[in-house]
C-alpha positions as CSV (number, residue, x, y, z in Angstrom):
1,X,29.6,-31.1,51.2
2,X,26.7,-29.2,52.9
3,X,25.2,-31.3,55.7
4,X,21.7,-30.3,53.6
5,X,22.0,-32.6,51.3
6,X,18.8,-34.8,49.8
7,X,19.3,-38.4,50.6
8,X,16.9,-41.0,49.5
9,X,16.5,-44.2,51.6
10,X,15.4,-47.5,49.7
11,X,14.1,-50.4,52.2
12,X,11.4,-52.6,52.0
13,X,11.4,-53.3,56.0
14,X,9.6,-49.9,57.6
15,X,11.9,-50.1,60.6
16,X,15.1,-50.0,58.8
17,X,13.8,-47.0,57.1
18,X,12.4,-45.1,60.4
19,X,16.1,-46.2,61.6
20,X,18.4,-45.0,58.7
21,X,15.9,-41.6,58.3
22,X,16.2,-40.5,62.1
23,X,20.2,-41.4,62.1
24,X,20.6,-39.3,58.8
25,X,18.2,-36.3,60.2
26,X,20.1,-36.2,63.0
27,X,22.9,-35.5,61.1
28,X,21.6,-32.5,59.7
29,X,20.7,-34.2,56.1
30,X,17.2,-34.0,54.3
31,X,15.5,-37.9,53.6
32,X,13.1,-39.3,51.9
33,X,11.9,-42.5,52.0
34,X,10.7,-45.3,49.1
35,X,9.9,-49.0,50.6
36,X,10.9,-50.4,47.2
37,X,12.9,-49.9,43.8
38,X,9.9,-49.0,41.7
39,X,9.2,-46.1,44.6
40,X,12.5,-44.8,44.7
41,X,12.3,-44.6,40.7
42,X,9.4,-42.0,41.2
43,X,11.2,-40.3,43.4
44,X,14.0,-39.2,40.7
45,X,11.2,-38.4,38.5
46,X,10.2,-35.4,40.7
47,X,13.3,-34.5,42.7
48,X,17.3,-34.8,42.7
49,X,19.1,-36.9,45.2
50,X,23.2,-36.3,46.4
51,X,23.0,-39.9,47.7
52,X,20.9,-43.1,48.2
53,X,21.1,-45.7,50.6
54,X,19.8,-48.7,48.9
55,X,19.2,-52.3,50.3
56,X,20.3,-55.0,48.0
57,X,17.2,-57.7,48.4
58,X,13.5,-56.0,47.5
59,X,10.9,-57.7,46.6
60,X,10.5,-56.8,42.6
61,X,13.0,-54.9,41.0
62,X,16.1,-55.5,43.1
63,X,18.8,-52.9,44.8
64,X,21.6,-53.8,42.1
65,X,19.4,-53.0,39.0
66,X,18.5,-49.8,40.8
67,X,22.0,-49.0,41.3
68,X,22.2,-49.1,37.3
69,X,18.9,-47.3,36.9
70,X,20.1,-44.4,39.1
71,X,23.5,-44.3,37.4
72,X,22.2,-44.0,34.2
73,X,19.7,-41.1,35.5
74,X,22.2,-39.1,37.9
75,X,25.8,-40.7,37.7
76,X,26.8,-37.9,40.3
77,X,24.3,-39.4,42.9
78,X,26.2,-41.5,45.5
79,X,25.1,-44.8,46.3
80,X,25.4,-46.5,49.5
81,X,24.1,-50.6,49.2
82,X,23.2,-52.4,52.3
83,X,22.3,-56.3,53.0
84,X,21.7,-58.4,55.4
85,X,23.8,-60.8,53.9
86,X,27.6,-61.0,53.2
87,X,27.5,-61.4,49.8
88,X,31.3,-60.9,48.1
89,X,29.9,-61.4,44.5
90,X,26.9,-58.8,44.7
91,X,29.6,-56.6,46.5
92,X,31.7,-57.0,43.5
93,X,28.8,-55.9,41.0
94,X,28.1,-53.2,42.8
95,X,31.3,-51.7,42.9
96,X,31.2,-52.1,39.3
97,X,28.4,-50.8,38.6
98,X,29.6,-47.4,40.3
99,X,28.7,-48.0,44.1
100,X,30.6,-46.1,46.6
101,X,30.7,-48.7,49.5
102,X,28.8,-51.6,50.5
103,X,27.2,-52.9,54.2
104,X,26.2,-55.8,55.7
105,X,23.7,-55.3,58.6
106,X,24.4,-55.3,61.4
107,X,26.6,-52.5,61.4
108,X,27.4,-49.8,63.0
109,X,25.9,-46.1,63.4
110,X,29.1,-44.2,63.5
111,X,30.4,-46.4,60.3
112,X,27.3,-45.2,58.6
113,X,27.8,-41.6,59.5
114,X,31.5,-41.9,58.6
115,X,30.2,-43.8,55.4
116,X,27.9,-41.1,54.4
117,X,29.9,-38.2,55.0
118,X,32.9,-39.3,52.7
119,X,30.2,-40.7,50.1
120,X,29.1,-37.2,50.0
121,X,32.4,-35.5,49.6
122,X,33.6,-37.8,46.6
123,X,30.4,-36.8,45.4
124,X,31.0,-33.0,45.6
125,X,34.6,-33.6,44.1
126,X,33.3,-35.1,41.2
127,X,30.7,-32.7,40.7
128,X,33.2,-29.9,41.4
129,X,35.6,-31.6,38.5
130,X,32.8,-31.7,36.0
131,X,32.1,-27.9,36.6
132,X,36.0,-27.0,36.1
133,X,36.4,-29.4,33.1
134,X,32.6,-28.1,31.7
135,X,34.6,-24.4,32.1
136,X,37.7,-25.7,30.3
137,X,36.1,-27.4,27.0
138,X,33.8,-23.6,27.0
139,X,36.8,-22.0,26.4
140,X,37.7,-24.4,23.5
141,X,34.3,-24.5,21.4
142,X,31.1,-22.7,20.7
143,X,29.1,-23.6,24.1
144,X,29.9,-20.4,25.1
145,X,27.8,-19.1,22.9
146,X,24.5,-20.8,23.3
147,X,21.3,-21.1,20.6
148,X,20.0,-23.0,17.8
149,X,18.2,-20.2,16.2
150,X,19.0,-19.5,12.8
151,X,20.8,-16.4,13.6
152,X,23.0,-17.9,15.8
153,X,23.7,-20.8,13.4
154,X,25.0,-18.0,11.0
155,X,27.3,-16.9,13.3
156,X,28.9,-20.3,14.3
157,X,28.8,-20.9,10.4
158,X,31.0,-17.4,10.0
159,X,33.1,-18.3,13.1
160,X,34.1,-21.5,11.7
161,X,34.9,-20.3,8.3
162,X,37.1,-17.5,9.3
163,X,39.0,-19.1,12.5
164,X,41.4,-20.1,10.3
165,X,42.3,-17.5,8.3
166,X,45.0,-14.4,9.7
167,X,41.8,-12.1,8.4
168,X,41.5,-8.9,10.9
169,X,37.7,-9.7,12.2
170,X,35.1,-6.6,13.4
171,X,32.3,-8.1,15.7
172,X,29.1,-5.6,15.7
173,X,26.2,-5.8,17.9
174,X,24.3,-4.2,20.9
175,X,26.1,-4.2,24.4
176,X,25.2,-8.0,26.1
177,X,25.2,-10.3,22.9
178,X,28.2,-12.0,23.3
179,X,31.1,-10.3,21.3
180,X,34.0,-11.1,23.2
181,X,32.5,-14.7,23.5
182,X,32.5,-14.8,19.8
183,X,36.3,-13.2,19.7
184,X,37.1,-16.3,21.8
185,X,35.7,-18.5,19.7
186,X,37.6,-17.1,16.7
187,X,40.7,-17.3,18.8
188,X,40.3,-21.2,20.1
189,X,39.7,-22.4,16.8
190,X,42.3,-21.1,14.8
191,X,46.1,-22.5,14.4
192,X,46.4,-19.1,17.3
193,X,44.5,-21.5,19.7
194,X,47.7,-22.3,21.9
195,X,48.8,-18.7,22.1
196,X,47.4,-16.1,24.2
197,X,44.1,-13.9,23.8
198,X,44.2,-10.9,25.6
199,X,40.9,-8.8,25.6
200,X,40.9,-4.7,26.3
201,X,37.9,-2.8,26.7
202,X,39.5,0.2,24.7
203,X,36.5,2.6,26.4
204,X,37.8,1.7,29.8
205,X,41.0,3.1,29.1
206,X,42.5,6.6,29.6
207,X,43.7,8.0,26.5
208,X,46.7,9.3,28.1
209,X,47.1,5.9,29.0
210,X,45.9,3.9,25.9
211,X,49.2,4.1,23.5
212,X,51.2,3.0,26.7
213,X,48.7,0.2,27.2
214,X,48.6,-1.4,23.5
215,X,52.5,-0.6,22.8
216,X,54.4,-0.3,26.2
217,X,56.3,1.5,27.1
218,X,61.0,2.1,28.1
219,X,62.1,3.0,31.1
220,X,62.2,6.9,32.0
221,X,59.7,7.6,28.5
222,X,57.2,9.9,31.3
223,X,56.7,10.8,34.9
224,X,56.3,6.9,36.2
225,X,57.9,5.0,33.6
226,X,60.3,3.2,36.4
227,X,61.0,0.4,34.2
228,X,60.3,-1.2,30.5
229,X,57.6,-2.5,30.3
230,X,55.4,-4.8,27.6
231,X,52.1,-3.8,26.1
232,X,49.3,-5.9,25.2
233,X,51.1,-6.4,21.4
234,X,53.6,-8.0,23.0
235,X,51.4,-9.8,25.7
236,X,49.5,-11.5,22.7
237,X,52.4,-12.2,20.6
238,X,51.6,-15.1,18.4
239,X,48.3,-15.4,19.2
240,X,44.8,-13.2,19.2
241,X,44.3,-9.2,20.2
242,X,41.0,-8.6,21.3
243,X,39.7,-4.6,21.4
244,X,36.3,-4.4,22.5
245,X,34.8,-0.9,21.9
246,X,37.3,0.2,19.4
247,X,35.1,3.1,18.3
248,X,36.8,5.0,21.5
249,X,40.0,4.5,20.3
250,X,41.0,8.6,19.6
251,X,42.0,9.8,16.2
252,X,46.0,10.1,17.3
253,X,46.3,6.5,18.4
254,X,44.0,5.1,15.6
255,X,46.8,6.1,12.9
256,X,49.4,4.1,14.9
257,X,47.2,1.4,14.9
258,X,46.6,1.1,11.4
259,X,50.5,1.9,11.2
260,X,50.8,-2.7,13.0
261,X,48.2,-3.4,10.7
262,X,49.9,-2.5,7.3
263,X,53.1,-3.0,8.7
264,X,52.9,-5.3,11.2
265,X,55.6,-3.5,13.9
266,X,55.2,-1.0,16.5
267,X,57.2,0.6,18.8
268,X,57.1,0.8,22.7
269,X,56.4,4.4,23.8
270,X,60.2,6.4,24.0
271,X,61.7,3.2,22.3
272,X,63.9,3.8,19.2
273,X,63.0,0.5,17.4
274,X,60.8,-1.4,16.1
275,X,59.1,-4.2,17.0
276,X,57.5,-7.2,15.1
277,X,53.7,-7.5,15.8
278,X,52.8,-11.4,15.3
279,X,49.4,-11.0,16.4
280,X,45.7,-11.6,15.0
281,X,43.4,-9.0,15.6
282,X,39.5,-8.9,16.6
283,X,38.4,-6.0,17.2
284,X,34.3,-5.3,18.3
285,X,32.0,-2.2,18.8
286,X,28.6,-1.7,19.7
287,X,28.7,2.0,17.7
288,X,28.0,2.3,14.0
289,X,31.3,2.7,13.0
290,X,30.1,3.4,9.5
291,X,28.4,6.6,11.0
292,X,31.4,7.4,12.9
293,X,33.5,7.3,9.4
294,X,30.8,9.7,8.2
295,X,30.7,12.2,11.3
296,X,34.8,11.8,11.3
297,X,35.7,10.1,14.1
298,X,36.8,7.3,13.2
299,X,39.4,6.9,10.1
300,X,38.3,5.0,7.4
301,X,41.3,3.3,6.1
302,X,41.4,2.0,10.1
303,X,37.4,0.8,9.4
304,X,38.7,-1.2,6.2
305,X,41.5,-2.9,7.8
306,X,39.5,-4.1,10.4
307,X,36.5,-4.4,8.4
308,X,38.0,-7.4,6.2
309,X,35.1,-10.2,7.9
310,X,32.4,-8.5,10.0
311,X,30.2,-10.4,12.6
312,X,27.2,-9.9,13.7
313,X,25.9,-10.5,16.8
314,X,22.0,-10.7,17.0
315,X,20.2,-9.0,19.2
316,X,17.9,-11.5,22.1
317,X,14.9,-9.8,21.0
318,X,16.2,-10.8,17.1
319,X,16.6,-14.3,18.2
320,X,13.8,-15.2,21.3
321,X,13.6,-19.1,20.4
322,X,16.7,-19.2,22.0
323,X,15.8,-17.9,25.4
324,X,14.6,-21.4,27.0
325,X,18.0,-23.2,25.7
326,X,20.1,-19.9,27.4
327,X,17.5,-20.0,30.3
328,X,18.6,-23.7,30.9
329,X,22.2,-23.0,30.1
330,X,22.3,-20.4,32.7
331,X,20.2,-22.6,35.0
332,X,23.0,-25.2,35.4
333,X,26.0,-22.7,35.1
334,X,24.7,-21.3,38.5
335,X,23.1,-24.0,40.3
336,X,24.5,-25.6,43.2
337,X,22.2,-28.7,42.9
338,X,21.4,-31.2,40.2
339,X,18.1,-29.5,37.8
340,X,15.4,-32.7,37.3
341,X,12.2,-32.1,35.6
342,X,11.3,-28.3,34.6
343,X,13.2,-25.7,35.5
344,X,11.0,-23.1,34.6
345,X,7.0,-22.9,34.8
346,X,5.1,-21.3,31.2
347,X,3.9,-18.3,32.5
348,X,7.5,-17.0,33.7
349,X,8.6,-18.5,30.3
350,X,5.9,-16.2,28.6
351,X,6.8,-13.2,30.8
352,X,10.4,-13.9,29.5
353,X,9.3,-13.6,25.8
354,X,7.3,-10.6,26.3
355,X,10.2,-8.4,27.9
356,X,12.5,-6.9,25.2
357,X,15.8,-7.5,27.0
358,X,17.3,-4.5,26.3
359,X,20.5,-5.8,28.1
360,X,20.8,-8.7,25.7
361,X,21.9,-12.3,26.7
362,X,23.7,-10.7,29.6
363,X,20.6,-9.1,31.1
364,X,19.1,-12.7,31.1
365,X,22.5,-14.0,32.6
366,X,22.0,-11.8,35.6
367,X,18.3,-13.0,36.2
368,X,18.4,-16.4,36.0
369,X,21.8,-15.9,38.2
370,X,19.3,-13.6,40.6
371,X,16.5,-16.5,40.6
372,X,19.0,-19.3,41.3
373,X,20.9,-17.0,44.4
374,X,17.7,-16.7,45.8
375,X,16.8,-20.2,45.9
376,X,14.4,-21.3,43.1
377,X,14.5,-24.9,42.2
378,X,12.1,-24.0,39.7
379,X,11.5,-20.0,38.1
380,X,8.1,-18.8,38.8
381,X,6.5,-15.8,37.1
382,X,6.3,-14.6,40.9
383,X,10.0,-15.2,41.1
384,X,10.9,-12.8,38.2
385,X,12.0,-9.2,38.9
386,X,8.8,-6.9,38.8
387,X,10.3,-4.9,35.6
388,X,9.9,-8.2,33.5
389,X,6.7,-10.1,34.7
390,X,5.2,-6.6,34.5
391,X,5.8,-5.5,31.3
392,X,3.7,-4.7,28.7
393,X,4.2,-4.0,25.1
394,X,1.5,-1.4,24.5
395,X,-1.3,-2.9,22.5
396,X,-3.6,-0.5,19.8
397,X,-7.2,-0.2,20.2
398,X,-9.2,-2.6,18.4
399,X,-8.8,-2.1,14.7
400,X,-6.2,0.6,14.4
401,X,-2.7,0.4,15.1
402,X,-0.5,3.3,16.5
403,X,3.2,4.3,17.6
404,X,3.4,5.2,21.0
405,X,5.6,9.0,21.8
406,X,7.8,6.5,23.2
407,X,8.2,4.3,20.2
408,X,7.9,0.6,20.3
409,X,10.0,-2.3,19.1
410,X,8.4,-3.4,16.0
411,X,9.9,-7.2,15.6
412,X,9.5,-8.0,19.5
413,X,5.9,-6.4,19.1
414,X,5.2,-8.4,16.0
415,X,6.7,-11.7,17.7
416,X,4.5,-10.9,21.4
417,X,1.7,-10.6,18.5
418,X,2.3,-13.7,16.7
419,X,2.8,-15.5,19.7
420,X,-0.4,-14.7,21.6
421,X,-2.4,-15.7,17.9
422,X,-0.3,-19.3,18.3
423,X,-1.6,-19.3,22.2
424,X,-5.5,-18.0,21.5
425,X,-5.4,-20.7,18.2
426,X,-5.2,-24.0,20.3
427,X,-7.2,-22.9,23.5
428,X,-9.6,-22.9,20.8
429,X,-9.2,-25.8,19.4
430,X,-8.6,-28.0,22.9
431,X,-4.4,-28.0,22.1
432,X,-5.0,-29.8,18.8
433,X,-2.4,-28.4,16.3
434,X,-3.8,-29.4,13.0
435,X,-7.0,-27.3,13.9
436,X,-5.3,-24.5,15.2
437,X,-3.4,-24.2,12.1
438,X,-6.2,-24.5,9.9
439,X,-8.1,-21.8,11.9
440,X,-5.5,-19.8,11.2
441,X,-5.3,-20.8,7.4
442,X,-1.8,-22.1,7.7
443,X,0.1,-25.6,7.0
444,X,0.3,-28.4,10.0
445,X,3.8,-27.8,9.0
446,X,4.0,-23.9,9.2
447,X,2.2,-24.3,11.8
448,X,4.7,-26.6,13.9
449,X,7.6,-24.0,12.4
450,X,6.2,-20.9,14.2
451,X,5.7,-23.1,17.7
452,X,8.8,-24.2,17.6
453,X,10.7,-20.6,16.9
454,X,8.9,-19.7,20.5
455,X,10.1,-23.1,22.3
456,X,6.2,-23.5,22.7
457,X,6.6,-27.0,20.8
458,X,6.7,-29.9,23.0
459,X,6.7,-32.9,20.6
């Protein structure tokens, strides 16, 4: 645990405070100070704490009912009691209640430091062992994939209903949106879910290389074939094949593949017999494949046996009520300290819904990743790379409407339009909603419906 860890001192005597605050800054640790339970309660409403040193007797609320309060508000805080008493039954309760250790005054500086520093590292374990089991139970569900919009509802509706099946599965959508995230889910909710899933980017792959990749390969078949060796059909035996960008797959290749599908065997590259191919799979593209069947190349038998359930992943700029819930997801997936009260101010919010995001959920990934690196407890609009809290959707002059030479993205143009109406609506009417919608001849409830799709509903 870094030595820069917040602690939070509770004492009603001011000398035991100045005492426990100049130990604790000595030893390299940030502290604040509350004389009393109430105070320390304020205190989590504006910040986050690694550990509190509480005494036990206050006047008014007491240190063991702040022990709950703070458990129930940050379990991961550790909590350090102190009395002036030796008091076996309180000692007892606290423990119970999810106290790491408990003092009698006087005691000793060095215990305290020793005290502290192992309160600290439990502390980091558990939070470490969250993380880890957080990552595991991602795997095994849909919080990978993150929204409540109703395209992403859709999707999760789709996933479940064809996790089950053996169905071949195509995912389509723009680079960024989460396709092999959705081939995972597929995978870890099927009967498959206990077998492998192995993922190939098909683009990233030589062709000279490719057959060798998916199929293997026997001993002495071309120049550097030292040994037999398994492809990624075998590799995913009995469980889920993933190949991302299948559209680069080239024509040769794509008849051998559509040779597993129909027959479900293969061979190894030089091998003389066949093998069984007990594997599921999901294949994804970010091409029109359709056009590609058209143009002629990409076979369309191959299209229709993959094509049996398509997916489609939406677009961020085709679902931007979600960007606050991914902005918070992201927020704790990166963080290195506990997020309390807003994690993001309105403006950079705005900023956020006015850039189109042509990198998809990825592209917000990587910024709220870049905001968090560089230290912000809370994004600003200043804090936001210039590219997004600069742009600007180009606006028509007054009373006629245009395409710029550049074109224009007519949904997130629409939705920036809608949005700033929403905004204008209640500054005029002092934030009341009913008025708003009235002024702009709409349902309370319609009303509430549009606020809501851009997060801008608070109630």
């Amino acid at each position: 645990m870094s030595s820069s860890a917040n602690i939070l001192v509770v004492d009603d005597e001011l000398s035991m405070r100045e005492f426990l605050s100049i130990l604790l800054e000595g030893e390299g640790y940030r502290v604040d100070q509350a004389e009393c339970a109430e105070e320390a309660l304020e205190y989590f409403g504006r910040s986050s704490y690694d550990m509190v040193l509480s005494d036990v007797s206050m006047p008014g609320l007491g240190g063991i009912e702040l022990l709950s309060r703070i458990k129930a508000l940050a379990p991961e805080t550790a909590v350090l009691m102190i009395t002036a008493f030796s008091a076996a039954d309180e000692a007892v309760e606290a423990m119970k209640l999810g106290a790491y250790d408990y003092l009698s005054k006087p005691f000793k500086v060095e215990e305290i430091k020793v005290l502290v520093k192992k309160a600290l590292e439990k502390r980091s374990l558990l939070v470490e062992n969250k993380r880890l089991k957080e990552a595991v139970m991602e795997r095994f569900s849909f919080s990978g994939l993150v929204g409540k919009s109703h395209r992403m509802q859709e999707v999760y509706d789709l996933i479940g209903k064809v996790a089950d099946s053996m169905a071949n599965v195509l995912i389509m959508g723009e680079s960024g949106t989460g396709k092999e995230l959705a081939a995972r889910a597929i995978h870890y909710h099927s009967p498959r879910k206990g077998a492998p899933f192995v993922a190939v980017n098909c683009g990233a792959i030589p062709d000279t290389l490719m057959e060798s990749e998916l199929f293997g390969h026997t001993k002495g078949s071309f120049t550097g074939a030292v040994s037999d060796r398994a492809g990624l059909f075998e590799q995913a035996e009995g469980g889920t094949l993933f190949l991302d960008e299948i559209g680069e797959v080239p024509l040769l290749l794509q008849a051998k593949l559509l040779r597993v599908l129909q027959e479900r065997e293969f061979r190894r590259v030089g091998g003389a017999s066949s093998l069984k191919a007990d594997v599921r799979i999901v294949a994804a593209s970010n091409r029109n494949l359709e056009e590609q069947v058209r143009e002629g190349s990409f076979r369309e038998d191959l299209f229709y046996r993959l094509n049996v359930v398509q997916v489609r992943m939406p677009s961020l700029k085709e679902r931007p009520e979600d960007i606050p819930v991914l902005v918070e997801h992201f927020y704790k997936k990166f963080a290195l300290w506990s997020a309390s009260g807003d994690i993001i101010t309105p403006d950079a919010l705005d900023a956020l819904f006015n850039y189109p995001f042509p990198g998809n959920v990825r592209e917000l990934e990587n910024l709220v990743e870049r905001c968090v690196v560089l230290g912000s407890r809370v994004i600003t609009r200043e804090g936001l790379p210039h590219a997004v809290r600069d742009y600007r959707i180009p606006s028509p002059p007054a009373n006629e409407l245009f395409i710029p030479d550049g074109g224009l993205d007519l949904q997130a143009y629409l939705d920036n339009l809608e949005r700033k109406l929403l905004v204008q609506a209640l500054e005029k009417c002092g934030g009341v909603k009913k008025r708003a919608a009235e002024l702009l001849g709409m349902t309370f409830r319609s009303f509430r419906y549009r606020l809501a799709k851009f997060g801008m509903d608070d109630e």
